[in-house]
C-alpha positions in Angstrom: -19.7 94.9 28.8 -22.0 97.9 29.2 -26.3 96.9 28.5 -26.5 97.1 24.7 -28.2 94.5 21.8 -26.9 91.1 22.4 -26.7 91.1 18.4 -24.4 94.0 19.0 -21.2 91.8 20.4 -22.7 88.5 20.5 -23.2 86.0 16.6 -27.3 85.8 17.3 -27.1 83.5 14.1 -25.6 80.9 15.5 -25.8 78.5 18.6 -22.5 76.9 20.1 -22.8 73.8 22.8 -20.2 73.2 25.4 -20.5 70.1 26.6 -19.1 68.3 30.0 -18.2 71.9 30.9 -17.5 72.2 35.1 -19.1 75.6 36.7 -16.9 77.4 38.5 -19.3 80.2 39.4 -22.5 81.8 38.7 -23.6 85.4 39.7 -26.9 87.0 38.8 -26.1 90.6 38.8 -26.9 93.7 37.1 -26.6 94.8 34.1 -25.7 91.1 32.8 -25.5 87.3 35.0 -22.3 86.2 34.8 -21.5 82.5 34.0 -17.5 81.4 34.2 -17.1 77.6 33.2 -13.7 75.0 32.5 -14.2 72.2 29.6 -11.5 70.6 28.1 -9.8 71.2 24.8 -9.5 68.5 21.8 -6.0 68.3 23.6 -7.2 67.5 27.0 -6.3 71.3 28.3 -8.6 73.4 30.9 -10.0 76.1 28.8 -12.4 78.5 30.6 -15.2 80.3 29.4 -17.1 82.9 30.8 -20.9 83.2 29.8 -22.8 86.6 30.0 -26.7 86.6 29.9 -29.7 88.3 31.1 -30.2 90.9 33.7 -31.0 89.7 37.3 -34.1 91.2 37.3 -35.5 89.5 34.0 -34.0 86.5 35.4 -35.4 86.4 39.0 -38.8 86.9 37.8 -38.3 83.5 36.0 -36.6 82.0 38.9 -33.1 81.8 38.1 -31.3 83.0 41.0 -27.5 82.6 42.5 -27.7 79.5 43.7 -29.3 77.6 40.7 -25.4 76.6 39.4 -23.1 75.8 42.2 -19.4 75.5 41.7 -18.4 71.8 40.4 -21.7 71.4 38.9 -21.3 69.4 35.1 -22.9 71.2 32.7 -23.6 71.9 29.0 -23.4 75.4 28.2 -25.4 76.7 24.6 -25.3 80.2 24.0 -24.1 83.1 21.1 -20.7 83.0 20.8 -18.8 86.7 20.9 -18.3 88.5 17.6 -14.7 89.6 19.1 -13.6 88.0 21.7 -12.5 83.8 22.3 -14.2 82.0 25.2 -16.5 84.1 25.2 -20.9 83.6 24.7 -24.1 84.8 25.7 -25.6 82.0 27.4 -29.2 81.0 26.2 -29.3 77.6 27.8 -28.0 75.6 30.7 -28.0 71.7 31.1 -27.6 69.6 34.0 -26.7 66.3 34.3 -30.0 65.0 35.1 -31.6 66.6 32.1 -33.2 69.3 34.0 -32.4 72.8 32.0 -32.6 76.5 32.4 -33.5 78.9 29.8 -32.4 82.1 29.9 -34.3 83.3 26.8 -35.4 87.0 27.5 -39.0 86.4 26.0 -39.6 83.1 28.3 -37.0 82.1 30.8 -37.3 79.9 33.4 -36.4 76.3 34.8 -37.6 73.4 33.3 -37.8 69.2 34.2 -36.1 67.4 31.8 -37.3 66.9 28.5 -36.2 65.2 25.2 -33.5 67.6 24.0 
């Protein structure tokens, strides 16, 4: 995916959330951060997703770097879903188990203590 709007392959108007998804890795590179998850299907099958989201550098200014989601970690995943593609989102949001959460807004960004969600 080269840098381009995220409205451009990503549906801005709506949020999905993936939850009791299991991180399998997280890489904060350039131009995009790369998220791949598993979560099971309605069925009970492994499906994995991968997650795309802001540049490293926005996101290391709000410090969100490589080892904030470690492989194994449960988390919920919300995020655009792709316009043309399955399995497939822009990540927006990450929450942990403990409630903690990471934004990965481009206008704010950061991690955050648990709140009411």
């Amino acid at each position: 995916m080269s840098h381009h709007n995220t409205g451009t392959y990503f549906d801005t108007s709506q949020t999905i959330e993936l939850k009791v998804a299991t991180a399998i890795s997280f890489q904060v590179v350039n131009p995009h951060t790369k998220l791949l998850f598993v979560l099971n299907d309605s069925e009970g099958n492994e499906v994995e997703w991968w997650g795309a989201t802001a540049s490293a550098n926005h996101l290391r200014r709000v410090g969100i770097t490589n080892d904030l989601i470690s492989s194994g970690d449960k988390i919920t995943v919300k995020g655009y879903p792709s316009k043309t593609t399955d399995n497939l989102l822009f990540v927006t949001t990450v929450i942990f188990e403990n409630g903690d959460y990471a934004d990965f807004n481009y206008t704010a960004g950061g991690i955050f203590k648990s709140v009411t969600y």
